[in-house]
N, C-alpha and C positions, 0 to 999 in steps of 0.2 A: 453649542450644539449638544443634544442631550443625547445618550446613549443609543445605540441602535436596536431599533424591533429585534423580537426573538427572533432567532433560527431557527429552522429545524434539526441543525445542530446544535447545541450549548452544552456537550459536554465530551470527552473522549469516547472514543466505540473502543473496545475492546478488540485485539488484534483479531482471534478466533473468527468473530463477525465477518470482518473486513477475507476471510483466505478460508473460511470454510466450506464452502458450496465451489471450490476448486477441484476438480474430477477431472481422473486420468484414468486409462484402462482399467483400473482393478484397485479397489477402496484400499486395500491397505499401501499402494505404492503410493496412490493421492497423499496417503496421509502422510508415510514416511518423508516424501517429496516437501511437504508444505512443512513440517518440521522440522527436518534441516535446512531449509531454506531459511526460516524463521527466525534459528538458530544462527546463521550465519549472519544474518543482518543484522541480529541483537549486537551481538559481539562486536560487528561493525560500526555500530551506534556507542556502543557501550564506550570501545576500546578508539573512539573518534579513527578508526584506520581511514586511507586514502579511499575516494571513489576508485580509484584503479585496482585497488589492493581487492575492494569488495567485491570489483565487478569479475577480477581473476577466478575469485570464491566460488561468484554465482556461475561461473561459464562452467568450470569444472563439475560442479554438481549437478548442472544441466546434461554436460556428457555423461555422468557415470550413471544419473538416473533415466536418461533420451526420453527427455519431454522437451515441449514446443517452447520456444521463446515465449511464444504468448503464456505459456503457463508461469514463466518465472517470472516475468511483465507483471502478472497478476497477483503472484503472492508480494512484489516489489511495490508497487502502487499500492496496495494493501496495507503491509508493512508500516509505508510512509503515510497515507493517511490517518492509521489509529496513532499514533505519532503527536499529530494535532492537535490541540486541547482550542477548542473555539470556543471560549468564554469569556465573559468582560463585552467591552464597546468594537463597535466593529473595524476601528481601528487597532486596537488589542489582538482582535481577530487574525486582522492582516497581517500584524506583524507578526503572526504566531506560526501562519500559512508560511508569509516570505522566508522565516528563517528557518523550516525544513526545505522547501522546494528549494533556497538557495544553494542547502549546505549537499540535499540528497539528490537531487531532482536531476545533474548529469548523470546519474548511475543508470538511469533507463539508453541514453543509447551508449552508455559504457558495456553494457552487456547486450549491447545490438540492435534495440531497441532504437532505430533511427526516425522512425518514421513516425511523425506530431500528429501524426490524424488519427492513427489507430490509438498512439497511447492518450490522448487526449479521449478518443472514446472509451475508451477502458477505463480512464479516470473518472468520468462522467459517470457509465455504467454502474460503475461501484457506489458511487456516491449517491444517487438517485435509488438504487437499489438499498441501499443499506437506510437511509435515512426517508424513504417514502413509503415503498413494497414491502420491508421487513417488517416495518412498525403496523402496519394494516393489515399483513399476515398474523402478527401476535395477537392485537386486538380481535381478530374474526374469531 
């Protein structure tokens, strides 16, 4: 079997991409908001800590900053797909996917996030968003 057609992905997005068009009341709390969030999951990544340890992080920050779940949902799904490097065969692919969603993927209903349909459209959204609508916005 010979390698698989391109994607529309073949190569990492940059996290910025994936958390930037995240909007809360007032630009500089978005910002501040998405950057320590950012922050916190680096570290979490970095520093291999538990989903529970990361998810304590992000619940805390949610309080102290009082934004919605879905906002922290979103810089989380974010986070975890610039993460991703899908290059190689698409087997390659998969196992590139399977080994963050394995390792990160309970951390969305670790911080509340229970419900498969929203974050599954949120996953989509992003992904369709970033790798169809971005690239046709840049090019116009």
């Amino acid at each position: 079997m010979s390698s698989a057609p391109s994607s529309p992905i073949s190569h990492s997005t940059p996290l910025e991409e994936y958390t930037s068009n995240l909007k809360l009341d007032d630009e500089t709390s978005s910002a501040d908001f998405r950057s320590e969030c950012i922050q916190s999951l680096e570290r979490a990544f970095e520093e291999d800590h538990t989903v529970d340890n990361a998810a304590i992080e992000l619940k805390t920050l949610r309080m102290a900053s009082n934004v919605q779940l879905r906002s922290v949902k979103q810089v989380v799904i974010g986070f975890l797909l610039s993460k991703i490097q899908l290059t190689g065969t698409l087997a390659q692919q998969k196992q590139a996917v399977n080994k963050i969603i394995e390792r990160w993927g309970p951390l969305l209903p670790a911080i509340g996030g229970e419900d498969p349909i929203e974050n599954t459209l949120l996953l989509q959204v992003r992904w369709c968003y970033l790798n169809f609508i971005f690239p046709i916005l840049i090019m116009s």
